[in-house]
N, C-alpha and C positions, 0 to 999 in steps of 0.2 A: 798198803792200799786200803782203801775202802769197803767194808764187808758187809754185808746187811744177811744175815739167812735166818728164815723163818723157818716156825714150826708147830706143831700141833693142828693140823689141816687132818679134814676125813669126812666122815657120811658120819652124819646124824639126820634123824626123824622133824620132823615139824615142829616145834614148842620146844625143842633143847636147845642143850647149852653148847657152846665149844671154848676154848682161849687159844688163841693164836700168841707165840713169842718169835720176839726177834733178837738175837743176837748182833751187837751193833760195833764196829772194831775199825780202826784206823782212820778216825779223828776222834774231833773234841765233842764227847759226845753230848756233856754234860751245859754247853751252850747253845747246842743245836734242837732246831727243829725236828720232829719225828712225826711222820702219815703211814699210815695205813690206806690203801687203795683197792680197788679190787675192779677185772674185769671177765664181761663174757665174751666167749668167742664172736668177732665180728660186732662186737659193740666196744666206744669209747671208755678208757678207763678212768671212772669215777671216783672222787673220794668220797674215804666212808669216815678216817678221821683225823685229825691232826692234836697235837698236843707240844705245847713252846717247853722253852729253858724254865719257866716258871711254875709249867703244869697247866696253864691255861690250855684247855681244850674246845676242840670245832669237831659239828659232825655234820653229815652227809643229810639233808632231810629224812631221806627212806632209813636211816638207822639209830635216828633221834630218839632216845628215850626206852631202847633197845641192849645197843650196843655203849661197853666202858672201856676207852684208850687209859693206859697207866705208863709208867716208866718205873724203873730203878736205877738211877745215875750210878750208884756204886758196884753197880754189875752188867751196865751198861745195855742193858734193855729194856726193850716195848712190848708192852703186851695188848692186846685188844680180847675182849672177854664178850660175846655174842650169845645174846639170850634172846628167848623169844622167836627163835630162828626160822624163815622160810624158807620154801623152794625158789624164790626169787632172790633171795641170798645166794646161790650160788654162784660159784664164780673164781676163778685165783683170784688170791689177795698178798697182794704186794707192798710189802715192807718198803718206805721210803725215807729219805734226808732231800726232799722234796727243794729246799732252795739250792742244791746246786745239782736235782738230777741225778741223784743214784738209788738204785732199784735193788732190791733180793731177788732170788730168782723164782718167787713165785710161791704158791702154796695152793692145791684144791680143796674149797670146800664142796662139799656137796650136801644139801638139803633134802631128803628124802625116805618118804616112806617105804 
């Protein structure tokens, strides 16, 4: 079945850094789409980034020029690497394979002095 679990979530400061990974299992990964999402409580969940079979990558306006989605096909993960970081970053962020709908189960960042 279908695995997606993230990691590397926590509390950092304003202006830091974090990388979030995902661990990606049970299909093909290496033709698939991969996103990065994230939401707050009581608000819609937003993307923040996408990246194709080819590496071709999309982002989220508020994380443009910020935040870098990557992969490793032959290890079968996503990464997203979040620089510049605010208190309006916060939020779970959620590992996706977004064209057919399956999700990780989540990851808290938190942004904070």
């Amino acid at each position: 079945q279908v695995q997606l679990v993230e990691s590397g979530g926590g509390l950092v400061q304003p202006g830091g850094s974090l990388t979030l990974s995902c661990a990606a299992s049970g299909f093909r990964f290496t033709v698939s789409l991969m996103g990065w999402y994230r939401q707050v409580q009581g608000d819609q969940r937003e993307l923040v980034a996408t990246i194709d079979s080819r590496g071709f990558t999309n982002y989220g306006d508020s994380v443009k020029g910020r935040f870098i989605v990557s992969r490793d096909d032959a290890r079968n993960m996503v990464y997203l690497q979040m620089n510049s970081l605010k208190p309006e970053d916060t939020a779970v962020y959620y590992c996706s394979k977004p064209t057919d709908g399956y999700w990780g189960q989540g990851i808290q960042v938190t942004v904070s002095s």
